[in-house]
N, C-alpha and C positions, 0 to 999 in steps of 0.2 A: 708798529712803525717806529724806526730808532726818531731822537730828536734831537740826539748830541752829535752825532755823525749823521754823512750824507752817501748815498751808495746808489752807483751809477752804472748801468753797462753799458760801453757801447759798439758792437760789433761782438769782437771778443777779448775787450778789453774792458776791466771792471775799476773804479775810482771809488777808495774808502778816503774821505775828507771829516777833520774831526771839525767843525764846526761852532765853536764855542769863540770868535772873534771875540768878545767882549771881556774874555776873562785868559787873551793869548791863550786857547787852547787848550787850556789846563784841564788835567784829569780830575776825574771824579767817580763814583762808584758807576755812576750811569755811563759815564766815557767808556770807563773800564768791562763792561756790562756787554754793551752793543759793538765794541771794537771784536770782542771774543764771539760772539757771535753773527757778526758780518763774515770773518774771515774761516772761521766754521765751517760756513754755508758757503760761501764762494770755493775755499777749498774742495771742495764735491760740486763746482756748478761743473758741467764736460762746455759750456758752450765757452768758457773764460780762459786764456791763455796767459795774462797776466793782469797783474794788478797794483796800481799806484797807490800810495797812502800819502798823503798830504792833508795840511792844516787851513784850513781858510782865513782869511784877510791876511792881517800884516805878518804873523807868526805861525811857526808852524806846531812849536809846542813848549809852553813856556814851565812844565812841570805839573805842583799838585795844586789843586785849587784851594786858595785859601781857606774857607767854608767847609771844604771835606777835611782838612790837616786838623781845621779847629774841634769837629765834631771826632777824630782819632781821639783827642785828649781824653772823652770820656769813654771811650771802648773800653778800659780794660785789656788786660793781657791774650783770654784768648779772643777777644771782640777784634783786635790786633792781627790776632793771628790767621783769623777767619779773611778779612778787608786782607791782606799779603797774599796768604793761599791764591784768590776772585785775582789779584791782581797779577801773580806768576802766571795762571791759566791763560791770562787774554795774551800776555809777551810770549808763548807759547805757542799759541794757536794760530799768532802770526810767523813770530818764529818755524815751526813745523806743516804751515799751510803747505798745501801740495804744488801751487803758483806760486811762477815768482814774484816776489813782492820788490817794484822800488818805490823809493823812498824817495819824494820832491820834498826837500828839505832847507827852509830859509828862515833870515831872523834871528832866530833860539832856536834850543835844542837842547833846554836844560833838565836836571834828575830824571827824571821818566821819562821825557821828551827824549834826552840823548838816551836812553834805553830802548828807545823806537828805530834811532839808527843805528844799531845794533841789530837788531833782528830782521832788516831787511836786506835782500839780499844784492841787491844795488842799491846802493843810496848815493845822491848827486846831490850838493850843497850848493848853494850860493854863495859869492866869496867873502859876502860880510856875514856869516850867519854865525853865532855865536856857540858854542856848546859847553856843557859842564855838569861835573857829577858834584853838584852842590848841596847835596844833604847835609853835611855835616857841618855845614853854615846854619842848621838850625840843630846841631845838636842829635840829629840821628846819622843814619848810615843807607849807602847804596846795594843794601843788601837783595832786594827783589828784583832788581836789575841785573845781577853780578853775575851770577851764569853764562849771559848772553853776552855782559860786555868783556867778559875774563877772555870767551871764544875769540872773540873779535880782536881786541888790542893785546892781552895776556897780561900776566901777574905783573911784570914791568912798569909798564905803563900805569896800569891800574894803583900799581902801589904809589905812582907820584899824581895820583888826579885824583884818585877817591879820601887821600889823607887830606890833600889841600883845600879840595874843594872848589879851586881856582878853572875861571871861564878862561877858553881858548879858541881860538878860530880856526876856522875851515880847512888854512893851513896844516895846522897842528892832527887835526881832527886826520887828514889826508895820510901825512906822514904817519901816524901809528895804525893807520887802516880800520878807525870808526867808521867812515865812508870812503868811495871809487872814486869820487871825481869833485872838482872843485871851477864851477863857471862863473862868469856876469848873472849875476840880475836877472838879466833880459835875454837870457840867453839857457834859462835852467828848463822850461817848457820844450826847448828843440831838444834839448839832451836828453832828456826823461823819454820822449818819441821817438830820439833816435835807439835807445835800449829797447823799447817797444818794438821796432821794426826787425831789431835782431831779432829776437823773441817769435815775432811772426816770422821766421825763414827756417824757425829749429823746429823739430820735431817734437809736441808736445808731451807725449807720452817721453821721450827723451829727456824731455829737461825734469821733469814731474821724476825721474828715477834720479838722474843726477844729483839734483836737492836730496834725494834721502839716499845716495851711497856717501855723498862727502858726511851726513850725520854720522852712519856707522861706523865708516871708516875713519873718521874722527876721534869714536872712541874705541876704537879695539886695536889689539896686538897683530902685530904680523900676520904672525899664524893664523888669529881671527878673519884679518883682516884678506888673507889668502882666498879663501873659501868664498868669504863675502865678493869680491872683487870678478873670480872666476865666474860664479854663477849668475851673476848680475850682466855684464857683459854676453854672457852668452844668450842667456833670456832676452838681450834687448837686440842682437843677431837674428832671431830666431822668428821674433814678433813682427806683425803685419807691417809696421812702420817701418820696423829696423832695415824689413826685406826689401820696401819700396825705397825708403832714402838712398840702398846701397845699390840698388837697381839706376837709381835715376843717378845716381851720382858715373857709375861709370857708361851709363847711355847718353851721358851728358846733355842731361836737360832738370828743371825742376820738378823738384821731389812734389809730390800730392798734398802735402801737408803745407808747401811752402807756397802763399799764394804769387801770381805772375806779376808784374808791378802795377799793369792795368789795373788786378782788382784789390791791391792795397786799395784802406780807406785815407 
């Protein structure tokens, strides 16, 4: 049973909540531990269509925890290297889950915290929520993160927030496209549901391809990316789903996969 995070399902929708209010959400080797393997095992659950990541109480993720940063000092180089490794697999395994992942995100959203909205594939902030790639306020760097966040805002941006180190708001976070959308307060629950509800109208096996053609096609060449593109499409024509969505779309009525609004939950 994890004890740093909380994980919830409920219909077909699953909620990974990091649970550490008392220390704003901060990572640790156990955060880092059970996050990777929450999203693991949800990525293979067939009953989950998607899935929320959110922080409990006031914050959603305020970085590394003091106590784990202090016990780094004595690892050593490859002790270092090992604690980095644990900690790219879990930004990974969220990153590359086969579900989409958004991201309820408020408060902070600082070093690893903002590496969280980074890897999910909606993320909706609140309008006071803070973020920043503030390692280098302590003398290290945003390197285990930088992968995911390079994808998302690129070498630009990244070159003027990971040298400075300097917090920015939701604003900011919007305009270089860290996160989709920027609400109220009180107003970030409706929005999170309302991507939900998209979600339940698509095709799951749809969207589960979708996520991994933008990976590929991300990173290959044309010509790669030709081949990838053609074949992908056609297999998704061709599949059980592909044939009912296109069926129901020109007999005008809803697809099998997309439930009627009555049985929304």
């Amino acid at each position: 049973m994890p004890t740093t995070i909380a994980v919830s399902t409920e219909l077909d929708v699953a909620r990974v909540t990091i649970a550490r209010p008392d220390v704003r959400n901060a990572f640790n080797a156990e955060v880092i531990a059970e996050l990777r393997e929450a999203f693991t095992a949800l990525s293979k659950d067939t009953r989950v269509r998607a899935i929320v990541l959110a922080g409990q109480g006031k914050t959603f993720c305020g970085g590394a925890d003091v106590n784990w940063m202090r016990g780094a000092l004595a690892l050593g180089f490859d002790g270092n290297v090992a604690d980095a490794e644990a900690m790219s697999a879990m930004f990974r395994a969220i990153d590359r889950c086969d579900k989409p992942v958004i991201g309820r995100i408020h408060a902070a959203a600082l070093g690893g915290g903002a590496g969280l909205a980074a890897v999910c594939d909606v993320a909706i902030a609140s309008e006071e929520t803070l973020f920043g790639f503030t390692e280098v306020k302590l003398g290290i760097i945003p390197a285990v993160i930088s992968p995911f966040v390079l994808a998302k805002i690129g070498e630009s941006h990244a070159r003027a927030l990971f040298l400075t180190g300097e917090r920015f708001g939701a604003p900011r976070a919007l305009s270089i496209g860290l996160i989709h959308e920027v609400v109220a307060a009180d107003a970030l629950d409706g929005a999170v549901e309302r991507i939900v509800e998209e979600l339940r109208t698509s095709g799951p096996q749809a969207v589960t391809a979708a996520k991994a053609l933008i990976q590929r096609v991300a990173a290959a060449s044309y010509d790669e990316s030709l081949s990838i593109t053609a074949n992908a499409i056609a297999k998704a024509r061709t599949s059980d789903e592909g044939q009912e969505g296109l069926r129901a779309f020109l007999e005008r009525r809803p697809a099998a996969f997309s439930p009627v609004k009555g049985d929304r939950p």
